[in-house]
DRENPA-3360 file (N, C-alpha, C; in nm, 2 decimals, always signed):
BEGIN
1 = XXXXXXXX = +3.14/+2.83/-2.65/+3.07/+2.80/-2.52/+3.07/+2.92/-2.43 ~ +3.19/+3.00/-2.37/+3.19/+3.08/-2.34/+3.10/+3.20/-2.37 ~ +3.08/+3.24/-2.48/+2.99/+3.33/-2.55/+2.82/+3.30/-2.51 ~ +2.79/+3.15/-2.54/+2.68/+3.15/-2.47/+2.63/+3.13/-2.35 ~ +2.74/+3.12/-2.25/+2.73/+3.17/-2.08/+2.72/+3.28/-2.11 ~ +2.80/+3.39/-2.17/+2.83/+3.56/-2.15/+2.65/+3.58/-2.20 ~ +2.60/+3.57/-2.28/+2.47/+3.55/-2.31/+2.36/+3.52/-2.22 ~ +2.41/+3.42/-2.16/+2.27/+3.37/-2.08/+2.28/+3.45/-1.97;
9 = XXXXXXXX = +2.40/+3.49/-1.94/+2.41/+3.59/-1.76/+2.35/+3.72/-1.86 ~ +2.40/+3.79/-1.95/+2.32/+3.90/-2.02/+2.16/+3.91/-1.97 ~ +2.09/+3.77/-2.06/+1.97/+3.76/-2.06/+1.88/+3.77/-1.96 ~ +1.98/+3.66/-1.83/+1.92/+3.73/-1.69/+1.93/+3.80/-1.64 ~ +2.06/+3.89/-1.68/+2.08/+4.05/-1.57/+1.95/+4.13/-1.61 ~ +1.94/+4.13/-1.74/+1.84/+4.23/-1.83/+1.70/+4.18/-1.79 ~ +1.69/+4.04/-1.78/+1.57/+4.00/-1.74/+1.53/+4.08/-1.63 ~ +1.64/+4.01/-1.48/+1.59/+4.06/-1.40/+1.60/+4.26/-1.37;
17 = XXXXXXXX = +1.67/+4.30/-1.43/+1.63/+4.45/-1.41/+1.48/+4.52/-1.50 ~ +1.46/+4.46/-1.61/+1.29/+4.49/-1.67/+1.20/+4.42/-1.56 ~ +1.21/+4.34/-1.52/+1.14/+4.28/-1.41/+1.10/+4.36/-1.30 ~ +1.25/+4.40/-1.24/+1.23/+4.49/-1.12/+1.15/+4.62/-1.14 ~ +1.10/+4.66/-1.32/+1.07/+4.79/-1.31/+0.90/+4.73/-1.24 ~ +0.86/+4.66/-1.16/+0.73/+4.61/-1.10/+0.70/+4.71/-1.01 ~ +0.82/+4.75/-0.93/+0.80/+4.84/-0.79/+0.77/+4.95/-0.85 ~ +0.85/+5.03/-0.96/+0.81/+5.15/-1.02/+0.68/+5.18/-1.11;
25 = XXXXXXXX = +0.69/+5.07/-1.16/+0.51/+5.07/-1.24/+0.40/+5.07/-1.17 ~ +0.41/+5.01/-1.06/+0.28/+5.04/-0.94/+0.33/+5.15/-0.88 ~ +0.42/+5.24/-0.85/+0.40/+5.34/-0.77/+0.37/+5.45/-0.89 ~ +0.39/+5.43/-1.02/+0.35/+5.53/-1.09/+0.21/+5.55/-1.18 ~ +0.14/+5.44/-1.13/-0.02/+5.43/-1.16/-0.06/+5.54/-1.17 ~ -0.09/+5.58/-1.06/-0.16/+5.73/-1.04/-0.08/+5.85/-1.12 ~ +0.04/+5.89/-1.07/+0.11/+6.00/-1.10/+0.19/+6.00/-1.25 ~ +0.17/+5.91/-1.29/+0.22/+5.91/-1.44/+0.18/+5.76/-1.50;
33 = XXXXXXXX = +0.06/+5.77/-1.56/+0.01/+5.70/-1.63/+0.09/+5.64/-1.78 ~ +0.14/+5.69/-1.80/+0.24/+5.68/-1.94/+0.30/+5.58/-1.91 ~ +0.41/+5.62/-1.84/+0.51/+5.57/-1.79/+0.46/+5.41/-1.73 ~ +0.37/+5.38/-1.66/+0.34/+5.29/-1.63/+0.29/+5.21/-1.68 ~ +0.26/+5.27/-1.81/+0.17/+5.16/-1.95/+0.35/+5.13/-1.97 ~ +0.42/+5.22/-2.01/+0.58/+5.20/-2.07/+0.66/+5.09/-1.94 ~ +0.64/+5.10/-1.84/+0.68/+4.97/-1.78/+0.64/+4.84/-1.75 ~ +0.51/+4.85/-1.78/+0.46/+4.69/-1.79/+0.52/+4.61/-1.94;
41 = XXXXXXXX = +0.55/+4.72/-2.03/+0.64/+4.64/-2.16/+0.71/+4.59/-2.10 ~ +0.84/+4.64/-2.05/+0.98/+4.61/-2.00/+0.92/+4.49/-1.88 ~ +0.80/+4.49/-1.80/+0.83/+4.40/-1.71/+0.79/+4.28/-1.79 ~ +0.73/+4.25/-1.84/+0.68/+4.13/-1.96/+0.77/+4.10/-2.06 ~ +0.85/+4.22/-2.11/+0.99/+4.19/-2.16/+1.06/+4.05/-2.06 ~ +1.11/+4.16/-1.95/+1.19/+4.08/-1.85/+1.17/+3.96/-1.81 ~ +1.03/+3.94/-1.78/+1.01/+3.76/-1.78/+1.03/+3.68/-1.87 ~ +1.01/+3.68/-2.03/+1.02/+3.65/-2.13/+1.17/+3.62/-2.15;
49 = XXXXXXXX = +1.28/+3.71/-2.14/+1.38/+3.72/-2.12/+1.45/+3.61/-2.05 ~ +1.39/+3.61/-1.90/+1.44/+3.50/-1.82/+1.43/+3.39/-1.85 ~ +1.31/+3.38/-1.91/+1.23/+3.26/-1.96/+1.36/+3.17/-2.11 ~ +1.40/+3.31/-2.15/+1.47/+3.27/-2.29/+1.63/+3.23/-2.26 ~ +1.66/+3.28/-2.17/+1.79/+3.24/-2.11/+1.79/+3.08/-2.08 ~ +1.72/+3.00/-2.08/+1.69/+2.85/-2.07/+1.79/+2.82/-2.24 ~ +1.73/+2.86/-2.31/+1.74/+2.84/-2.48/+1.76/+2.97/-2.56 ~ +1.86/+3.00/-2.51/+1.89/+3.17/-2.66/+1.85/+3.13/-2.77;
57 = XXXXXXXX = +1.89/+3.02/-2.82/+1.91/+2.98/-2.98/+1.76/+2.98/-3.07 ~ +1.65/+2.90/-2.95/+1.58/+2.90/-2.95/+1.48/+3.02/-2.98 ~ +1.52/+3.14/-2.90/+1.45/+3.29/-2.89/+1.51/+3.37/-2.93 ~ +1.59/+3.37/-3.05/+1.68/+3.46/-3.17/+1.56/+3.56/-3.15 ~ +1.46/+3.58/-3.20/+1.34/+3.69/-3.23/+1.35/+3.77/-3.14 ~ +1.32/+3.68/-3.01/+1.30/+3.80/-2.89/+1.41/+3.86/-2.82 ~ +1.55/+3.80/-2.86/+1.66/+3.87/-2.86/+1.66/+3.97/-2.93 ~ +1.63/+3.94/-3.05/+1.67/+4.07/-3.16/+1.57/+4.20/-3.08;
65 = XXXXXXXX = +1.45/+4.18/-3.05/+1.37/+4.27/-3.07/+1.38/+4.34/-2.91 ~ +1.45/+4.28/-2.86/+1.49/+4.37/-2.71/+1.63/+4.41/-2.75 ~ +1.71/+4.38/-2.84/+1.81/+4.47/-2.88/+1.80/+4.55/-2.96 ~ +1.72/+4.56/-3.04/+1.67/+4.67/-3.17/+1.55/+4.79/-3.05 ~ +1.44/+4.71/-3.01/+1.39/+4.81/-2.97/+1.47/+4.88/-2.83 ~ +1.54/+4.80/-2.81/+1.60/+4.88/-2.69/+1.73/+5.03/-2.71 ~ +1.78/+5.00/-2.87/+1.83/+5.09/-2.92/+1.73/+5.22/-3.00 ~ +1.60/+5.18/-3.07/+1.56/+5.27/-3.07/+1.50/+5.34/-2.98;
73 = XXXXXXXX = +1.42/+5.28/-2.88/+1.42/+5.35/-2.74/+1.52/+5.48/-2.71 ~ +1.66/+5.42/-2.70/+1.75/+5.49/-2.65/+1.75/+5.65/-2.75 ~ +1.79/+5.59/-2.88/+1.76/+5.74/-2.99/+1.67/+5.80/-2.93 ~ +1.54/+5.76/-2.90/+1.46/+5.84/-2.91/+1.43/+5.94/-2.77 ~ +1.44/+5.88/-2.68/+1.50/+5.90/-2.55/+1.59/+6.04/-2.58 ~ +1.74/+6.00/-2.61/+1.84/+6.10/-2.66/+1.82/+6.23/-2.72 ~ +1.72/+6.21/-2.81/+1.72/+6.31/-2.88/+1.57/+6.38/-2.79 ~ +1.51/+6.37/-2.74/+1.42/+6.40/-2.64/+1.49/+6.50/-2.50;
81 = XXXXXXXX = +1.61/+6.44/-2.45/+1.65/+6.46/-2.38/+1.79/+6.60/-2.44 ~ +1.85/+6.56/-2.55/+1.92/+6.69/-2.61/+1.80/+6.82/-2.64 ~ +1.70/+6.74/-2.66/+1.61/+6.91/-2.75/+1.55/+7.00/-2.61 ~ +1.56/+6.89/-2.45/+1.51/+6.99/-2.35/+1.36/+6.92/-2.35 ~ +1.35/+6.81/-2.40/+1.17/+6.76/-2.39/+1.13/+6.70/-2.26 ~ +1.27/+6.61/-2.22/+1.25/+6.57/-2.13/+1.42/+6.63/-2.01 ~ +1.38/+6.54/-1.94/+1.52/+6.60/-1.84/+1.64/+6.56/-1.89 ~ +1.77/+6.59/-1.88/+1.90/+6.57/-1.95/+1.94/+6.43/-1.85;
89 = XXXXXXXX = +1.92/+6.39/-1.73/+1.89/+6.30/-1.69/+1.87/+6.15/-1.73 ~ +1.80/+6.21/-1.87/+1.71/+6.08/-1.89/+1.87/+6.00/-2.01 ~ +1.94/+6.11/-1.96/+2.08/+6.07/-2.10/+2.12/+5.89/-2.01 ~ +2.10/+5.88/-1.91/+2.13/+5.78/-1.83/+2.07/+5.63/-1.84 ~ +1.95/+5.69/-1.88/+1.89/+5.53/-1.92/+1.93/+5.50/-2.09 ~ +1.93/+5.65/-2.14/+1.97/+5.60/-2.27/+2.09/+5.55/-2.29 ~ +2.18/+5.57/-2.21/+2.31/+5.51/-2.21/+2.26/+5.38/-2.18 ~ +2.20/+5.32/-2.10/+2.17/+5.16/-2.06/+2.10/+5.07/-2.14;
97 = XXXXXXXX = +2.05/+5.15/-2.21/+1.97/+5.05/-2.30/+2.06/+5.02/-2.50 ~ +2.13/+5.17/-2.48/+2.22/+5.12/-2.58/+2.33/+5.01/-2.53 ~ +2.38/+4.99/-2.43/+2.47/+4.85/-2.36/+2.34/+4.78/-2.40 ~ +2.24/+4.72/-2.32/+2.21/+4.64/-2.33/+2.15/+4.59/-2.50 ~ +2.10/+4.69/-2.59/+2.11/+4.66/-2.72/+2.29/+4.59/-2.83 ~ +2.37/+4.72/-2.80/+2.50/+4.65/-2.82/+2.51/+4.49/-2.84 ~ +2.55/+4.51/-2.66/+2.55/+4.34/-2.57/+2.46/+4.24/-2.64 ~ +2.35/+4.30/-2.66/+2.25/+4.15/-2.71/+2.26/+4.13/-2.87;
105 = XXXXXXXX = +2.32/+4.24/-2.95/+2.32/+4.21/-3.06/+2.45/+4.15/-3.05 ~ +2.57/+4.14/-3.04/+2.74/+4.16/-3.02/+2.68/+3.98/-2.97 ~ +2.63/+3.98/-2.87/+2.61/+3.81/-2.83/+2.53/+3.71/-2.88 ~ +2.47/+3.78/-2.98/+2.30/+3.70/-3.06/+2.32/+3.58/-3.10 ~ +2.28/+3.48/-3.05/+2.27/+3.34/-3.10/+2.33/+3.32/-3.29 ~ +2.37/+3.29/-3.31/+2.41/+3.26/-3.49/+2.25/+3.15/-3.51 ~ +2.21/+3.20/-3.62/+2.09/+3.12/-3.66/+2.13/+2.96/-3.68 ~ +2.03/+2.83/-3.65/+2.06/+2.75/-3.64/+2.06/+2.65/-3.78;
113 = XXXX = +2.10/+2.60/-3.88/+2.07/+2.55/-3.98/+1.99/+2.44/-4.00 ~ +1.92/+2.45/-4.07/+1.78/+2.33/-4.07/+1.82/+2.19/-4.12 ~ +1.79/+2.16/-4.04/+1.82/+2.00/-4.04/+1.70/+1.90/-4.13 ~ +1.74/+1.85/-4.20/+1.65/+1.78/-4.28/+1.60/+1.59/-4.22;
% end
């Protein structure tokens, strides 16, 4: 029981911080177009997310795949950031998104057995 409170507060913290990237995706329209195609994922993530915190058990998929992609993310990020591609800076979100990958796999619904 526990475990799936610890889960559902996950789901909404994470929700609502992909969500908040709203303010940064419109200010970065203009001046970095990339980056703002890359946060309308995470804000669509984040609703989705909030959305799933009603029913984890239910959205095993879309847990997995904000915890897998949120780890590769982070590698890739990492190693971007060690080689000098991007700023050493960027070591900070890759630290966040490996917690939040961890956390969501560590808390992942156990699959539900089919009921006949």
């Amino acid at each position: 029981m526990l475990r799936k409170r610890v889960l559902k507060l996950v789901l909404v913290l994470v929700g609502v911080i992909f969500t908040a990237l709203v303010y940064p995706m419109i200010m970065f329209v203009k001046q970095a177009p990339a980056l703002a195609m890359s946060f309308s994922v995470y804000v669509t993530l984040g609703i989705f997310l909030l959305i799933a915190a009603r029913n984890p058990a239910a959205n095993r998929s879309l847990i997995a795949f904000t915890a897998w992609s949120s780890l590769a993310h982070a590698a890739l990020m990492s190693t971007q950031a060690m080689r000098n591609i991007v700023a050493r800076g960027e070591l900070i979100g890759s630290a966040v998104l490996i917690v939040i990958g961890v956390a969501l796999i560590a808390l992942s619904p156990a699959k539900e057995p089919v009921g006949s």
